[in-house]
N, C-alpha and C positions, 0 to 999 in steps of 0.2 A: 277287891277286884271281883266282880261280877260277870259273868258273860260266857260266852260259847266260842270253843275254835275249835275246827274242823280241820283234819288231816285226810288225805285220799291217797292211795300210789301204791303200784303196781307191787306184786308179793316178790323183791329181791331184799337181799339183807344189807346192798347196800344205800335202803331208808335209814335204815335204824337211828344212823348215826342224826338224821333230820329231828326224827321224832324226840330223841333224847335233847337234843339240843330245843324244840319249842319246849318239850314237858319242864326244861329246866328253867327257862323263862318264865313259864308260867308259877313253876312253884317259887321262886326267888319273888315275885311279886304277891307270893298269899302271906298271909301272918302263923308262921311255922316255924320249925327249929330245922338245922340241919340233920337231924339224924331219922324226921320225918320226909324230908326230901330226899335223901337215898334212898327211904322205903317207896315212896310213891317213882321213882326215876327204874329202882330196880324192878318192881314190879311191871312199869308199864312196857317197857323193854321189855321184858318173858312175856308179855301178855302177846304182843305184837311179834316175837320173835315165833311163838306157838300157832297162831295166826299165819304167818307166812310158812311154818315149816310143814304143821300139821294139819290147818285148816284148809290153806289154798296147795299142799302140797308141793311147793316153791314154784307155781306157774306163774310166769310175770303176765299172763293175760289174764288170772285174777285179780283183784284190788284188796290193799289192806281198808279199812276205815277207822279213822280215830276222832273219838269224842273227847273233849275236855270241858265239862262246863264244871265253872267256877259258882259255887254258894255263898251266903255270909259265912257259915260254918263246916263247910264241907268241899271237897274237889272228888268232882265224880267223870269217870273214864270210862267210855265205853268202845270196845274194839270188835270191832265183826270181820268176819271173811266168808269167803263161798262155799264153802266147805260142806259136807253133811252132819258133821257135828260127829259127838261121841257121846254113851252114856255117863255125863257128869255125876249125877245120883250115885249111882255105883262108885265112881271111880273118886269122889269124896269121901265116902264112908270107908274105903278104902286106901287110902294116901301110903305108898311106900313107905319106910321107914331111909329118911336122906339119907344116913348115916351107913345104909347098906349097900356096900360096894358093887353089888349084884347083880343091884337093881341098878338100870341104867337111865329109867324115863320115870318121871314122874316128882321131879324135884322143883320144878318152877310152879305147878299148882299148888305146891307146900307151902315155898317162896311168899310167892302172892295172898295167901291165904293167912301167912302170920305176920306179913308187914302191913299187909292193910286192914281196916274196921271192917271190910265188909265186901267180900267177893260173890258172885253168882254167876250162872251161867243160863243162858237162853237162846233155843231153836228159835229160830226166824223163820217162819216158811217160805221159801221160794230162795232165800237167802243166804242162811250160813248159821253159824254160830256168834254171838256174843256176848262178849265177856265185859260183867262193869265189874267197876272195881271204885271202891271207895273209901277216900280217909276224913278221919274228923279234923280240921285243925284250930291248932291250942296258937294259944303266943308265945313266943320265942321265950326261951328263960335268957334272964342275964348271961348265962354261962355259956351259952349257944351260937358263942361266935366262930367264927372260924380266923384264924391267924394264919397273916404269911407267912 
């Protein structure tokens, strides 16, 4: 499966439930395993859920945008919002440690960052921030079924 889908709508959290539901259509139709589609579903969730809380700051007269284009060997996701962005550089080299109760913020660029091959982030002028995100995908192993 080849191609591009576009998602648009306004910064409330109750998309999400949308977004998840096309991200999982789309990934049930790539050649994957299940346990690479709960990395690409979890990730695209935080991606979009960081996007409405921290980027447009939950204004519903912001807009989320969601990219899906499908590769022979790749599914790449790009999310943007209005936002002014933050220093990514820093706050990469930087990654809380999850595991510390402490720390309250900073677990989903973790997230994102060890489920997927290949995360970035990029200022868009006039724009926002956006976040791709990207996985390689493998063929399903025999074993990678899922049973009722």
């Amino acid at each position: 499966m080849a191609g591009t889908i576009v998602l648009e709508f306004p910064s409330d959290y109750k998309f999400l439930n949308i977004v998840d539901l096309v991200c999982g259509e789309i990934v049930e139709g790539l050649c994957t395993g299940h346990l690479a589609a709960n990395e690409i579903a979890i990730s695209v969730i935080e991606a979009v859920t960081n996007a409405i809380e921290h980027g447009n700051c939950q204004c519903s007269d912001e807009n989320v945008r969601v990219v899906f284009e499908c590769k022979n060997d790749r599914l790449c996701v790009e999310v943007e919002d209005c936002g002014k962005g933050f220093d990514y550089a820093c706050f990469l080299k930087n990654i809380p440690d999850p595991t510390d109760v402490q720390h309250l913020r900073g677990r989903g660029i973790y997230i994102m960052k060890n489920m997927m091959d290949s995360l970035d982030f990029e200022m868009v002028p006039g724009k926002g921030m956006k976040v791709k995100l990207e996985k390689l995908l493998k063929p399903k192993e025999s074993g990678d079924v899922i049973k009722d």
